[in-house]
Every structure is written in structure tokens, then in C-alpha cells.
N, C-alpha and C positions, 0 to 999 in steps of 0.2 A: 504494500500500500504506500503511497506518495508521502511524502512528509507533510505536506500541505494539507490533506484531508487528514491528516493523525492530530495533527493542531486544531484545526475545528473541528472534530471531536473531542479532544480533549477540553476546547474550551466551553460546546454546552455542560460537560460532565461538571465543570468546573464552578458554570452557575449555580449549578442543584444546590451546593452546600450556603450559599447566598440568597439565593429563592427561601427558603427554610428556616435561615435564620430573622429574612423578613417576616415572614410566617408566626414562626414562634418569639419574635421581640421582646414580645409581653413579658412571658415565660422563663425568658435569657436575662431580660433585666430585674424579674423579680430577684432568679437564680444569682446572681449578682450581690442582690441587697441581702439575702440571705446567708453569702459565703461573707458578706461584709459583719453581719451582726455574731456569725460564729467567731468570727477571728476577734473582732470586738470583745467579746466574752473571756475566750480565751477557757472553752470548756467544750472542749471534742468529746469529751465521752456524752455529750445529749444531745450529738447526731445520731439519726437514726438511718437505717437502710435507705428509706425511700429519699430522705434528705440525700442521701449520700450518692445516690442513683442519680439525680437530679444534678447536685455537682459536677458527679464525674463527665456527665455528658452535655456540662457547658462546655468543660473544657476541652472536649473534645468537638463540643459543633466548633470553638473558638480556631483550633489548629487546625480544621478541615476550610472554614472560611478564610484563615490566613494563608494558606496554601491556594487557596483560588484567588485571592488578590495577587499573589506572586505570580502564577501559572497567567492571568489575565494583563500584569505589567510588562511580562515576557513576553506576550501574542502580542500586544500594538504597538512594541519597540520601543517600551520607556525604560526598559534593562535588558542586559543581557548575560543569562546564567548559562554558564557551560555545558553543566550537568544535566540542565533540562534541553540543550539541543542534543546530548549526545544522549536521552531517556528514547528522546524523540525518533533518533538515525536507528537505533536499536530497535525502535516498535515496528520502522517504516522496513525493518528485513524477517521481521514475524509475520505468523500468516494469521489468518482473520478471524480466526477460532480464537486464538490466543488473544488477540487483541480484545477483541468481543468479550470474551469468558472473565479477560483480567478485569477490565472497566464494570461491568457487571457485578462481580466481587465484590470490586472497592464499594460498588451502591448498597449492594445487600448491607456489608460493614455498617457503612454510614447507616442505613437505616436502622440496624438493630444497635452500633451503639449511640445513639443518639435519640431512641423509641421516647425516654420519656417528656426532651422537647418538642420533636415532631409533632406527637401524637395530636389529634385536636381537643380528644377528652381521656378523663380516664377510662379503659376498654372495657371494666365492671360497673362503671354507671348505669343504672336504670330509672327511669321516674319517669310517674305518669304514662303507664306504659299503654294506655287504651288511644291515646293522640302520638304515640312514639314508635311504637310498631311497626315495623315493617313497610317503613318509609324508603321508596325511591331513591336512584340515586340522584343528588345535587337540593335534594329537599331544607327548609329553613323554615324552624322554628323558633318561634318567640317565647320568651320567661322572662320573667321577672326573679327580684331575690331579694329572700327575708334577711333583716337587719342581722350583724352581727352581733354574739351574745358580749357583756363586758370582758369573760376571757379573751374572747377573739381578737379583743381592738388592742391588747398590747402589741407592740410595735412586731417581736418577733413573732408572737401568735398572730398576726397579723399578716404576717409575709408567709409565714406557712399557709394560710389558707388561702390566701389569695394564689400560690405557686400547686400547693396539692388539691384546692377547691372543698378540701373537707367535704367529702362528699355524703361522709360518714350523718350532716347535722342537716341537711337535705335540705339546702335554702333556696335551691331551682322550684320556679312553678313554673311550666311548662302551659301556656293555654291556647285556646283558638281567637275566643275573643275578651275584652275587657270593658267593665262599664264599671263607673262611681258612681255613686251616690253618697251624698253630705260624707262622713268618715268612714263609709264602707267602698270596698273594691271587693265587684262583684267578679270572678273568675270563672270562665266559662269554659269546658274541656268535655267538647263534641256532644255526650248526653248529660252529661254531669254540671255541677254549678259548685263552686265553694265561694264563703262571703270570708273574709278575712279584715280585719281594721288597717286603714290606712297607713296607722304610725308604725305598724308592725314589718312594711316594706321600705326596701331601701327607695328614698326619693328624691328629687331635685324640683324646686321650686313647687312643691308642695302636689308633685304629679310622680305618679309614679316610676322608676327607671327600666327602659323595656330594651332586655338586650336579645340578640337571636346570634342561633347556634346553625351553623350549613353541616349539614350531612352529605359529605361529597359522595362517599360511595353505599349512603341511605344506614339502615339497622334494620339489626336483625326482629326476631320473635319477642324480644327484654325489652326493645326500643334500646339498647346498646349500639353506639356508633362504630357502623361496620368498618370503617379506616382504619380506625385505632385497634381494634381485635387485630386487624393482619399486621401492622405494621408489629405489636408483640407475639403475636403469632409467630413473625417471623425471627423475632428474635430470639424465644424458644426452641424455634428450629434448629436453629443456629448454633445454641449456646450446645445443646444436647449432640446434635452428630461432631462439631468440635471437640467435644469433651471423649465422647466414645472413641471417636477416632485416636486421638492422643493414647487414649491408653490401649485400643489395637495396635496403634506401632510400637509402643514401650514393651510389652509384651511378646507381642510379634516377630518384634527383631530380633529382639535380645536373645529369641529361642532360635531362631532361624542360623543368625548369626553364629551363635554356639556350635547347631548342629553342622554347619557348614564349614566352620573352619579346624574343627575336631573330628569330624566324619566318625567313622566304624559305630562300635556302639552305641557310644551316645549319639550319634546321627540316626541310627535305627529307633533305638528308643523314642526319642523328639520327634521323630515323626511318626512314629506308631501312634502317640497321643497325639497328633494334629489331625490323623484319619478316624479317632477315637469322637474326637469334637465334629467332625466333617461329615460324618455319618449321621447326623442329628438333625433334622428339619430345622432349620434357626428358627422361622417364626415361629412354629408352634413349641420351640423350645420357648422361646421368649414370654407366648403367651401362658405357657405352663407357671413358670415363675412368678408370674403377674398375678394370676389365680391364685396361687398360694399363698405369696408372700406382700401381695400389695403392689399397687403403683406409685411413684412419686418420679419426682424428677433426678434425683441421683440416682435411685432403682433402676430409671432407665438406662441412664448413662451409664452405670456398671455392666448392666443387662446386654446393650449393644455394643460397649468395648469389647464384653468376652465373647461374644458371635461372630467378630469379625476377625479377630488374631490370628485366625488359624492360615488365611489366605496370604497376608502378611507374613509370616514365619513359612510358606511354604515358597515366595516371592525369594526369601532375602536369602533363604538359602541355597537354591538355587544361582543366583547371583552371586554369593560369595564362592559357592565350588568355580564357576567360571571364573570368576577372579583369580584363586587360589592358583589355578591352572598354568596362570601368566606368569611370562618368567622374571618378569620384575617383581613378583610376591615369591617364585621364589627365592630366587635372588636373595631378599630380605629372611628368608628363613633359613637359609643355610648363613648367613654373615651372623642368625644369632638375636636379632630383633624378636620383642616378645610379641605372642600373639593378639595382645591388647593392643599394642601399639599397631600395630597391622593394617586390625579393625579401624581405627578412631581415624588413622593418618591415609590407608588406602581406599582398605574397602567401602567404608560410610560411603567416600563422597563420590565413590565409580560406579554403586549401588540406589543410591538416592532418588535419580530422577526414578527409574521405573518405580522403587517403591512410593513417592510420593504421585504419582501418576493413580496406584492403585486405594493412595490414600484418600483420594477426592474422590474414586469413584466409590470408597466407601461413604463419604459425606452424601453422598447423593442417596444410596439406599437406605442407609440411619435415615433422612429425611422423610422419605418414603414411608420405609417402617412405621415408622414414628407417627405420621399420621395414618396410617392403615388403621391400627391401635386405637388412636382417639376414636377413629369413624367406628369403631365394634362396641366403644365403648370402655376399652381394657387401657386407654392410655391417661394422659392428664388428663384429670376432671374438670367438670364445669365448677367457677366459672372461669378458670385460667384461662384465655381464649389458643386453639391450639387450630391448624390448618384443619385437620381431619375434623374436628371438633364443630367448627365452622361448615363445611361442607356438610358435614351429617344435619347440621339444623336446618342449613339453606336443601338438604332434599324434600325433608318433610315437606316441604313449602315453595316444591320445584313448580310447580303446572302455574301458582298464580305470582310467586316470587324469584324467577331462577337465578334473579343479579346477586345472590347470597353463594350459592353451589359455587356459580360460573366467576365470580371473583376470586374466593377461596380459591378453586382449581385452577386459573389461571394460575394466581401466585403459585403454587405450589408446583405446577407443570418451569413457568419461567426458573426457579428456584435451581429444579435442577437438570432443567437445558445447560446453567449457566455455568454451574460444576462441570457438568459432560463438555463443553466446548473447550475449558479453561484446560483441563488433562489431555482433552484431545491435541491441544495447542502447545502443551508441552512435549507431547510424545512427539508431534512435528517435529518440534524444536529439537529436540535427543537425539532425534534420526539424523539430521543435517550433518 
């Protein structure tokens, strides 16, 4: 591909992280006043996860958007970095798989770490679900929002609610239409009516405050905003075949490796127990353990690291006997070099691509798995929003709602094409 078209591509990729942060502003400069009143304090231990969650992925939209101001300084020639013309001359001799599958990556990343700016709401929100439901995609609803209680209005309780919405104290009313009377605000929501007292809503000039919420890609069954489910959906995705996969190649190698550069015996044995595990239906192994012992999120990720090792340790040993073979390994074994050092110094890194090639197409089937799982029902529970999870609710509700299935599937098909192109692009790459 031309250098020229590697540049504008890289430079729409490059808005994404800018579009987003326009997006979530709000959000970025609470997250802000937040990190400002922790340091203030000077009392880390009464961060909490979700505070922390929040943080970590300002800082991270912060070096994804500094990195597009640089990548955009360098396209109109107000600088010139080396390193980014010579990232550039390197893509422009890749082939299109690879290019495709890397850039595609990078977005998934971005999206999953930076979910809880993104996101528009939180993905477990529900309320007033008989006017919430199963709304369209690009739909816009109006609410209103009950005053804050006196805890709330302290400054840090304050920024917290305003940054997590507390959704927990349920101050959205959602309605169709509104009418006053003298100090009552009459709330209308399709068959239903609630009267609530005026002084009870937040207000400006003595009228109520009426904010609306877009539902770009509509909600589901809850009235929960179908964006935000995928956008963590996918970063569950994510988090889960990452994690399984890491410990398929910890595992994987380590035996592979062993069996391959020790042979006889213990190469018999190691792989007697790799055809041991290989003889095993993985899913219904997988779903066997689940049954008995429970689902969660680390269950799974141990669950599908140990399914996959075997493929792995049967990869890396083969590639180490081939290595072995070379007379520059032995070379090193007759001058006396120990076999660790062998490993670390030759064979890792003559061995690596294929194994990592095999690594991602494990990321793809974890993915997979994974929501196979939820859609049976055997994976994470409702209401963690999960890809399968999602799909399974948008079938119910195919013949009059199918932008729920056909979303989900979409992301989940895109997810991993993008693994499949990304490995394909390296095994190009390997072969050259």
C-alpha cells in the first residue's frame, strides 16, 4: 500500500481518540476534579475501584488524544518525526491484512480501555422501563432530576455523583410529557401519571431542568442503553481471552519447550499428557466445570487458559526440535552453553512468531466460547452485559426488535475478523 493512503488512514484512526474525548468532556473534566480532590486529600486508600476505573482511563483517553495531536502535527507538516515516517515506510511494505487487523486492534484497545469514558451511560441502568424499552436506534429521551440529598452536595460527594450518576438514588425521571400546576409537576409516562412537588426537582428560574439522553444504538428489554452494554461487553471480551491466552502460553511453552529441547522421555511423557487433555471435547469440558463449580469471571479465565495449552505446547515443541536441528544450536551445545540459555537467547525468539500467530487465533475462539456460554446461559450472568448475553435477549425479540441480535452479532463477528486478519498479517509477514 502507498505511503500516502497509510497516512490518511492513519489520520481518520487518529480523530477517533478526539471525536471521544469531545464526547465524553463532561466526564474527562469531572474525572479531573476528582483526581484533583484525591491528591488534595492526600488519602488513596478511599479510592474505590470504580473511582479508580475512571482515572485510569482518563489517563489513558489523555495519551491516546496526545498521540493524535502529534500523528495530526506530522500529517500537515508543522513537524517532522523520524520515527513516525519510518512506522509509516514499514506499514507501506505490509500487506493489508496486517494493516487492517493492527488498526482495528488499536480500536478495540481504545475502546475497552477507555469503556468507562466512552460509554454514554452506565450499561446496568434501568428506569422507567414501560417508556424505555426497546427503543430504536438514535431515539431521545427526556428527564428530569431530583435535587441532591445534603450528603451529595459536599464538594467530593459531589463530583462523585455527578462523574458515576449514583444511579444507585434514582434521581432520572424519565417522561413523555410535563405539565404544572401552582407547586405540583404533573409527570406523564405513556399510561401512567406521577405528581411530585416542584421544590423536590432540580430547577432554574423557578421551571423545571429538562435534560435528554440519545440512545444511538436504542435499549434493550430493561430500557438499558444498548451502546454502552457493547462497548463493556467488549471489554469483557477482551479482558477474558487476554487473560486465558497468557496463561495458555505460560503453560504451553514452558511444557513444549521442555519437551523439545530434552526429547526421549520426558518428551514422551509431555506429550502423552497433551493427547490426554486433547482427547477431551473442550466445550463440553468447559461447560462440565461450569455446572459444577460455578461461573465467574476468573473461572472462566482459568477454565479457557487450561483448554487451550495443549495446542500451544504441541506448536512450540515442534519448533524447538526444528530449531534444535540447526547447526548453530548445535554448535552452542557442544561449546557447553546451558540449555536455558538456548531457550531465552535462540529458540524464544526463532519460535515466537508462529507461536504468537497461534496465540491470537486462540483470542478469537476464547471470544467465541465465551459468548456461546452466555447465549446457553452457562457464562457471565445478567446483569454484567456480555456479547452472547446480549444476542440471547435481542433473539427473544428478533421478529419485532432485531437491531439488538444484529448489533451484538455484528460486534462480535467484527471482533474477530479482526484477530483472524491481524495473525493472518503476520504469518505474511514471517513468510517474506
Amino acid at each position: 500500500m502507498e505511503a500516502r493512503k497509510i497516512k490518511s488512514v492513519f489520520l481518520i484512526f487518529s480523530l477517533i481518540p478526539i471525536f471521544l474525548l469531545i464526547f465524553s468532556f463532561e466526564k474527562y473534566i469531572i474525572s479531573l476534579l476528582l483526581l484533583y480532590q484525591i491528591i488534595s486529600s492526600l488519602n488513596l486508600k478511599e479510592i474505590s475501584l470504580i473511582e479508580l476505573d475512571h482515572l485510569v482511563s482518563m489517563f489513558l483517553l489523555t495519551f491516546f488524544v496526545l498521540n493524535s495531536i502529534v500523528y495530526l502535527l506530522f500529517y500537515f507538516g508543522f513537524v517532522k518525526i523520524k520515527l513516525m515516517e519510518r512506522i509509516i515506510k514499514k506499514f507501506s511494505s505490509s500487506s493489508k491484512e496486517f494493516l487492517s487487523g493492527f488498526l482495528m486492534i488499536i480500536l478495540i484497545l481504545f475502546i475497552t480501555l477507555n469503556a468507562p469514558l466512552i460509554s454514554p451511560i452506565d450499561p446496568n441502568f434501568s428506569k422507567d422501563v414501560s417508556i424505555t424499552k426497546l427503543l430504536p436506534p438514535l431515539s431521545v429521551m427526556n428527564y428530569i432530576q431530583l435535587k441532591l440529598n445534603k450528603y451529595s452536595t459536599i464538594e467530593k460527594n459531589l463530583i462523585q455523583n455527578k462523574l458515576l450518576e449514583n444511579f444507585d438514588e434514582e434521581r432520572r425521571i424519565y417522561f413523555t410529557d410535563l405539565e404544572i400546576k401552582d407547586s405540583s409537576l404533573i409527570i406523564h409516562k405513556e399510561r401512567t401519571k406521577e405528581i411530585l412537588n416542584i421544590k423536590e426537582i432540580e430547577t432554574l428560574n423557578d421551571k423545571p431542568v429538562i435534560k435528554s439522553q440519545i440512545f444511538i444504538l436504542g435499549t434493550d428489554e430493561f430500557g438499558r442503553d444498548l451502546l454502552s452494554r457493547l462497548i463493556y461487553s467488549i471489554r469483557l471480551s477482551v479482558f477474558i481471552a487476554v487473560f486465558s491466552v497468557l496463561i495458555s502460553f505460560l503453560l504451553g511453552s514452558t511444557i513444549g519447550y521442555i519437551a523439545g529441547i530434552f526429547g526421549g522421555l520426558v518428551d514422551s511423557l509431555l506429550m502423552r499428557l497433551v493427547d490426554f487433555f486433547l482427547s477431551f471435547p473442550i466445550l463440553f469440558f468447559v461447560i462440565f466445570l461450569i455446572a459444577f463449580v460455578g461461573n465467574s469471571i476468573l473461572l472462566l479465565v482459568i477454565v479457557f487458559g487450561f483448554s487451550g495449552w495443549m495446542y500451544v505446547a504441541r506448536l512450540a515443541r515442534n519448533e524447538t526440535i526444528a530449531c534444535m536441528k540447526k547447526e548453530f544450536i548445535q554448535t552452542l551445545v557442544l561449546m557447553g552453553q546451558t540449555k536455558f540459555k538456548i531457550i531465552i537467547k535462540h529458540i524464544l525468539p526463532n519460535t515466537f512468531s508462529p507461536i504468537l500467530i497461534t496465540l491470537i487465533f486462540l483470542m478469537s475462539n476464547v471470544i467465541i466460547a465465551e459468548s456461546a456460554l452466555s447465549f446457553i446461559g452457562l457464562g457471565i450472568q445478567p446483569p454484567t452485559p456480555t456479547l452472547g448475553g446480549i444476542i440471547k435477549s435481542g433473539y427473544d425479540y428478533l421478529s419485532i426488535n432485531g437491531w439488538i441480535a444484529f448489533s451484538a452479532s455484528l460486534t462480535l463477528v467484527i471482533i474477530v475478523m479482526t484477530f483472524n486478519l491481524f495473525a493472518e498479517g503476520i504469518r505474511k509477514i514471517s513468510r517474506n
